[in-house]
Residue frames relative to the residue before (quaternion, step in Angstrom):
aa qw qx qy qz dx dy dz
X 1.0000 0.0000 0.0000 0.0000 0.00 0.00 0.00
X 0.2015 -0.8052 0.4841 0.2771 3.65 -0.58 1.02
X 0.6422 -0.4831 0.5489 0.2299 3.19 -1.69 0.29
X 0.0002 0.7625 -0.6442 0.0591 3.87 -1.16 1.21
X 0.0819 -0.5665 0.7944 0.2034 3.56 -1.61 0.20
X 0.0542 -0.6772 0.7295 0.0791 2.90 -2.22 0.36
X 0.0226 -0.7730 0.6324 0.0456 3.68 -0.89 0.65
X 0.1729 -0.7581 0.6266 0.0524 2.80 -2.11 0.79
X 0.3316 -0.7354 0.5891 0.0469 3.14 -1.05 0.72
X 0.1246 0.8085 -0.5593 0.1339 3.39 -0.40 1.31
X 0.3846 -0.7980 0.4103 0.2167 3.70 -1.04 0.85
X 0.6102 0.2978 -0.4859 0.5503 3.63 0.86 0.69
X 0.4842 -0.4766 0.6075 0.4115 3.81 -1.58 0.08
X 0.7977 0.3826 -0.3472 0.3111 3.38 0.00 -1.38
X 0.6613 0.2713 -0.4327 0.5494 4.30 1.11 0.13
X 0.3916 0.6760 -0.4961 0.3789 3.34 1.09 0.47
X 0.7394 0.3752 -0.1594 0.5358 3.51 1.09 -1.47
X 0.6076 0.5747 -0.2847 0.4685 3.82 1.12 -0.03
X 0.5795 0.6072 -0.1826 0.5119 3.02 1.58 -0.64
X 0.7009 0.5387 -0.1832 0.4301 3.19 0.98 -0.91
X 0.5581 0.5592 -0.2059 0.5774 3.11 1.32 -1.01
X 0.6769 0.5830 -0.1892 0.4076 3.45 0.66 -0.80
X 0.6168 0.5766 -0.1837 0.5034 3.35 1.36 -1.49
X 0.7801 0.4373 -0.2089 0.3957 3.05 0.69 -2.02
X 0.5968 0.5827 -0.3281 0.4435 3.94 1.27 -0.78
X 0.5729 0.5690 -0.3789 0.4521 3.68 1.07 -0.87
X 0.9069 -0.1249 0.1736 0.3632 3.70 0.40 -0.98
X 0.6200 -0.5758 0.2914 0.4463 3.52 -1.06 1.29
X 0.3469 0.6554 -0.6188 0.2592 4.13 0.16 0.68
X 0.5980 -0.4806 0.6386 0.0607 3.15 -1.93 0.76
X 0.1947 -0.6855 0.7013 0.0167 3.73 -0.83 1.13
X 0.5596 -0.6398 0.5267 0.0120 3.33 -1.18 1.71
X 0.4711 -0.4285 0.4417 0.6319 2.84 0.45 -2.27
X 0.0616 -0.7668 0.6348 0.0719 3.06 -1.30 0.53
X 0.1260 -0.7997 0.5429 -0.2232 3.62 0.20 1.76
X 0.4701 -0.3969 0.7530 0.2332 3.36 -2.07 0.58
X 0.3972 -0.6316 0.6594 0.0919 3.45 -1.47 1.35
X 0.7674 -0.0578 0.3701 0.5204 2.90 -0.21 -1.96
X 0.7646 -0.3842 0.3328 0.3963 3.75 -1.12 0.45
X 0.7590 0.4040 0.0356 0.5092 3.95 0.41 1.09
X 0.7857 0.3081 -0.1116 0.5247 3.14 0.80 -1.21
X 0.1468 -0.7362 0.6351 0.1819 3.55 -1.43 -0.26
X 0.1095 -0.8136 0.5465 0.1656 3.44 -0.62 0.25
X 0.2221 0.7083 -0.6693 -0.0332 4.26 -0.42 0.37
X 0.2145 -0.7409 0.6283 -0.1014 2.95 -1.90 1.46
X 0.0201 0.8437 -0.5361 -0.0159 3.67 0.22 1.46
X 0.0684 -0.8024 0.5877 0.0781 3.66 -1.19 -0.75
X 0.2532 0.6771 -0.6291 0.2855 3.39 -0.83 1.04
X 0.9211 -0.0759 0.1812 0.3361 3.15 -1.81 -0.61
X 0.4541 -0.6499 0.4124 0.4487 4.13 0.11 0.33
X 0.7011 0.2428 -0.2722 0.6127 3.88 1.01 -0.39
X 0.3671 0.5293 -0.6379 0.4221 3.25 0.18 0.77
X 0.5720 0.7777 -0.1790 0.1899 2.71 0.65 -2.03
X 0.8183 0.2369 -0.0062 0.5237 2.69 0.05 -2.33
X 0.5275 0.4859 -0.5810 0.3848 4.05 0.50 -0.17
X 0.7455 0.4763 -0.3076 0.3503 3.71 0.41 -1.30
X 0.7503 0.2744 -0.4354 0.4150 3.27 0.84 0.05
């Protein structure tokens, strides 16, 4: 079974941090990091299983 990352890029923190939660509940994946960038932005990096992957996002 291969091995995937997906990121997102989202322009509020606070559906940034809701998001995540959201990702990580959808499917057996693995949070990277999920970080303010810049003023605004949000960044969440996960990884697992390629359908993992693609369901959580």
């Amino acid at each position: 079974m291969g091995k995937s990352i997906g990121l997102l890029e989202l322009k509020s923190i606070p559906v940034g941090i809701e998001t995540a939660d959201a990702v990580l509940k959808a499917a057996n994946v693995e949070l990277l990091t999920a970080t303010p960038t810049c003023p605004g932005k949000y960044v969440i990096i996960i990884c697992g299983a390629v359908g993992a992957v693609k369901s959580a996002m």
